[in-house]
N, C-alpha and C positions, 0 to 999 in steps of 0.2 A: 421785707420790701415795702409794708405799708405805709412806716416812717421814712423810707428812703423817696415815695413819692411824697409825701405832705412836704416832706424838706425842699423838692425839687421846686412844689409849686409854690413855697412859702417866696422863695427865691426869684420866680418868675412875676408873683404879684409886687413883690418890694420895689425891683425895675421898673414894674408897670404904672406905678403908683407917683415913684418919682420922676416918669415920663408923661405923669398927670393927662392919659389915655381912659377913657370911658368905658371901652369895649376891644377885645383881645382876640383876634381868628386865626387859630394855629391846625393847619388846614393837612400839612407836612403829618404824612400818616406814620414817620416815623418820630417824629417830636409827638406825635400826639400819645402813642409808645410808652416815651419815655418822661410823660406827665401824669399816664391813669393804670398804664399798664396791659391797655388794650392796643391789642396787636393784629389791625386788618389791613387788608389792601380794597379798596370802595371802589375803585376800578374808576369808572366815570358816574358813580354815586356820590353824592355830598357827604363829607366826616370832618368833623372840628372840633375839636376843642374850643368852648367859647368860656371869656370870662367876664363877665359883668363888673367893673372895680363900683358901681356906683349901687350895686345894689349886695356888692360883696357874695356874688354868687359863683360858680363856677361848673359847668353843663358839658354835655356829651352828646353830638349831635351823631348819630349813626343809620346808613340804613336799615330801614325796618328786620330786611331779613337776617341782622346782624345782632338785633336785642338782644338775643337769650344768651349768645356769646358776651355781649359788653356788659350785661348785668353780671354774669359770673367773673369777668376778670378785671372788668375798671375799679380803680380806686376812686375817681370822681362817679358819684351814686345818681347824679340830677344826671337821667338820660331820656334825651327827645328822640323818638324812629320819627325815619321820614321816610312815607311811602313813597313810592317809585314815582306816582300820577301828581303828587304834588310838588310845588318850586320851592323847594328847603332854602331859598333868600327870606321867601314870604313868612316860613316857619321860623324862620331866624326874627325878624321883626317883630312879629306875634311875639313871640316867647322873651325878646327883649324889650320890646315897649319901643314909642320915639324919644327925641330929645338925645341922640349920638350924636354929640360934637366931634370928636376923635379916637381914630379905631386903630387899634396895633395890629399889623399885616406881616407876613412874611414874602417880602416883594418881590424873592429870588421864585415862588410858589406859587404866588394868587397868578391867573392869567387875564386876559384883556374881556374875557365874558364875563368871570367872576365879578370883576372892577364894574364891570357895566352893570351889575346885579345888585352892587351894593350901591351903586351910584341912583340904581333906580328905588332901592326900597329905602335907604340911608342918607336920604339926600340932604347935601350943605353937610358934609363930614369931611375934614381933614385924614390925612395917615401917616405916621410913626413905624417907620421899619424895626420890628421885635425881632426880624432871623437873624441878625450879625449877633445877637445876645444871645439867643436860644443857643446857635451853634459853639460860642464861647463854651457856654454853662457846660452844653454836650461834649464839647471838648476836656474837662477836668474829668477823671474816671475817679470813682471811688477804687477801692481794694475788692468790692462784693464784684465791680463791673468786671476790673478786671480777671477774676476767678474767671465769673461768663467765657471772655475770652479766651483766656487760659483752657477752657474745657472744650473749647469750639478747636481749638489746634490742636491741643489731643488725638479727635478725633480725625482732623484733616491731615495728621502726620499716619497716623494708623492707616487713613487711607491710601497715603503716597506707599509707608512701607508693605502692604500687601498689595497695591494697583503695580507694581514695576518688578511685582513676580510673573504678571500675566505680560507684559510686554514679549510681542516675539518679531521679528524679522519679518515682514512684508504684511504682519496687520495694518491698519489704516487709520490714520487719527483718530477720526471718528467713532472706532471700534474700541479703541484704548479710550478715549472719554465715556462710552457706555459702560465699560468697565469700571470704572472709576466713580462716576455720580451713583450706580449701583449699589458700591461700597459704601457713598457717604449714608446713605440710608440704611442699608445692613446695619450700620456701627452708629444707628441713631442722630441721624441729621434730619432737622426740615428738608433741609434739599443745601443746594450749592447756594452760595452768598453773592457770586454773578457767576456768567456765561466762563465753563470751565476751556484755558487756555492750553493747548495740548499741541506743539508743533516742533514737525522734524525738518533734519536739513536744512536747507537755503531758507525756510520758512521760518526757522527761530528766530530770521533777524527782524522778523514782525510784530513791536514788542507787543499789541492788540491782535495779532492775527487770530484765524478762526479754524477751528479744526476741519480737517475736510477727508476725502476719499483716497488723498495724499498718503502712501504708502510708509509704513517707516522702513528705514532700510541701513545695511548694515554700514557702518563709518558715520550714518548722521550725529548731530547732535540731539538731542530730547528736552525742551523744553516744556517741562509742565508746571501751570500758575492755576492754583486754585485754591477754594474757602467752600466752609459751611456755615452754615444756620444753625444754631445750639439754641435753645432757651431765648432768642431776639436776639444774639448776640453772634459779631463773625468771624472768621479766622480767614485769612488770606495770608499764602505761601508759595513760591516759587523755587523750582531745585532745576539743574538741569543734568544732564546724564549723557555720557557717548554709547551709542549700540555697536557691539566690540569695543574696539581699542581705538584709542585714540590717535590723532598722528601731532608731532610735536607744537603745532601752531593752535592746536585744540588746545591743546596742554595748558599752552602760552595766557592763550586768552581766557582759561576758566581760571587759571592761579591769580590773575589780574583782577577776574573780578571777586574769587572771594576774597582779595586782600583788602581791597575797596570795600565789602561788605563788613570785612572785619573793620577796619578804619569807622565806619560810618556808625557804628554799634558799640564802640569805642568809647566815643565821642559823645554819646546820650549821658548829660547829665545837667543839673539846674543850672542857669545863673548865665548860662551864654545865648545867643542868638539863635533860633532853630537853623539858621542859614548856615550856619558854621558846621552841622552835622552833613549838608549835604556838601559843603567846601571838601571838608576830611573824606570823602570817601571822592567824589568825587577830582580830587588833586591826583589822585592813586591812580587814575584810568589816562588819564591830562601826561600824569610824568612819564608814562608808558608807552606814550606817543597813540593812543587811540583814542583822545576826548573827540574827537570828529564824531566817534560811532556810539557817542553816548550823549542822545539829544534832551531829556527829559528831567524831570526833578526826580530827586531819589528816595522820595517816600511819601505816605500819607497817612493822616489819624484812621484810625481804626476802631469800630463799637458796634454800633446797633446798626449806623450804613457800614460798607465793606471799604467806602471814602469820603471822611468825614476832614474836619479840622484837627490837628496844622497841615499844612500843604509844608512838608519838607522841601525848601528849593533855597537858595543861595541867596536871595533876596529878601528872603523871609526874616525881619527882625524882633519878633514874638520871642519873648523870653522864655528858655524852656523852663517849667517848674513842677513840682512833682503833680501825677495825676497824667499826665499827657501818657495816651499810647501812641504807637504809630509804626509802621514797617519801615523799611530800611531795603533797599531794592536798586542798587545800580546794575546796569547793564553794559554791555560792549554788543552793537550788531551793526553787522558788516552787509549790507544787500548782494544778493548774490550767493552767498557764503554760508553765513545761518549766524547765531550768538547765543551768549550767556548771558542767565538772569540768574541771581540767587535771593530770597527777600527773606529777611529776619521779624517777626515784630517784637518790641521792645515796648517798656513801660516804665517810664519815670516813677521810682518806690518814694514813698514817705523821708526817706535819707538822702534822697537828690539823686541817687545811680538809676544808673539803667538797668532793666533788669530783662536778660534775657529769655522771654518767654517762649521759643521756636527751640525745640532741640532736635533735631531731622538733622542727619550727617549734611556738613557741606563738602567732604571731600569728593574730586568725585569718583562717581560709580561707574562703572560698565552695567550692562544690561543687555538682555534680548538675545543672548548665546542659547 
């Protein structure tokens, strides 16, 4: 991995250099990840990644009570703590010197006090938006990355196949998501990659909805959407399930959408438009006569965030080319009623195909007898 960061930064400064920027503040605790290899959350602490191009240095600003972790896992060695009682702009300063004319920012990131922070210790400095590039670069996956992934859905399908043995008839969301985040760490997770989505009945047609005290019960449908944390890296997946049997309009609408799922996973391969993948899956739901109940794009990048770049959507004309990961995720929900989600994720190989990385059955299942 130690080359796989000097490459990444090799790559970050060539940009930076040809954007003829002075000073580099990559703030983004997960770009900063995936530049030295340390992996914090600073909470409302200061943590940056700063690069100097004029003195060709490149530094690691962390809080203090984070040293002994960032000296053992960053690959960038130049590391500043800053204690809690001091203002890490001033630190910043200090440790860079004056005379910044232009400073590379991640503008989707810095906020309005930051900008006032730099404006105050920085002053007469221009800025250079670096996150539309970073998130590029994070968007090509190597073969090592996508292993990461690969290991992280392992584990997150191990969890579906043993968490929907405990499913029973009148437990409560709630109680089936305890179940389940338990698993992901039993079987070796940091924890879940977001908030795990667990919803029965009229509720699955929530495609964000939030698990609650909501009973499952028997005829509902079961949707469960969820990911882990492996090594930095995440798996996000979506199955959904009938508790008993199904009745024929169930039927209808889960064949619809794995056909759609199938279409859309299909479809992953270099040389066409990313829009085109959510077209193919999503034409499948349109000719069905239910495009009404499927309002969303049908996928998104997948890595070190749980929703990174490409944004799978129809309007998207980004050339797909190998390296891209990304899930594959159409839905049908009806208000009132409930719905299906099934989400695959896929990874453009070195030969232009897709390569199915999720193998969790799509048929479906009964459960909760």
């Amino acid at each position: 991995m130690q080359e796989q960061y000097q490459s990444r930064l090799n790559t970050l400064v060539n940009y930076l250099e040809n954007l003829h920027v002075d000073l580099a503040i990559i703030k983004d605790p997960k770009n900063v990840f995936y530049y030295t290899g340390f992996n914090s959350n600073p909470h409302e602490r200061f943590m940056a990644l700063v690069i100097d191009l004029k003195k060709q240095s490149q530094y690691l600003f962390v809080p203090s009570l984070d040293l002994e972790i960032a000296e053992g896992d960053s690959y960038v060695k130049r590391i500043i703590p800053v204690s809690d009682e001091l203002n890490p702009y001033k630190v910043l300063r200090d440790t860079i010197g004056e005379g910044v004319k232009t400073i590379g920012l991640e503008t989707k990131v810095i906020s309005l006090f930051q900008q006032e922070q730099l404006d105050y210790f920085f002053q007469d400095f221009s800025y250079e938006n670096i996150g539309d590039f970073i998130s590029g670069q994070r968007m090509r996956k190597s073969q090592e990355e996508c292993k990461k992934v690969q290991h992280a859905i392992h584990v997150i399908e191990k969890v579906m196949e043993e968490g929907i043995k405990k499913v029973k008839e009148g437990m409560t969301e709630q109680e089936l998501t305890a179940e389940l985040e338990f698993l992901m760490r039993k079987f070796g997770a940091e924890g879940p990659s977001f908030s795990s989505i667990v919803l029965s009945g009229a509720k699955a047609a929530l495609p964000h909805g939030r698990p609650d005290s909501k009973t499952i019960n028997n005829g509902d449908f079961l949707l469960i959407d969820m990911g882990v944390i492996v090594d930095g890296y995440c798996s996000d997946i979506t199955r959904t399930f009938v508790i008993g049997e199904e009745t024929s309009k169930q039927r209808e609408i889960y064949d619809i959408v794995r056909k759609a799922t199938e279409e859309g996973v299909n479809a992953c391969k270099t040389g066409i438009p990313v829009g085109q993948i959510d077209i193919a899956a999503r034409n499948v739901i349109k000719e069905a006569g239910y495009g009404q109940y499927f309002n969303n794009r049908v996928g998104h990048g997948l890595g070190i965030d749980v929703h990174e770049e490409p944004s799978v959507h129809e309007n998207n004309d980004l050339i797909v080319e190998s390296g891209l990961l990304f899930t594959i995720e159409p839905g049908i929900y009806i208000p009132g009623y409930g719905g299906v989600r099934i989400e695959e994720n896929v990874y453009i190989d070195e030969d232009g195909n897709g390569k199915l990385l999720t193998s969790f059955p799509t048929e479906l299942i009964r459960i909760g007898n």
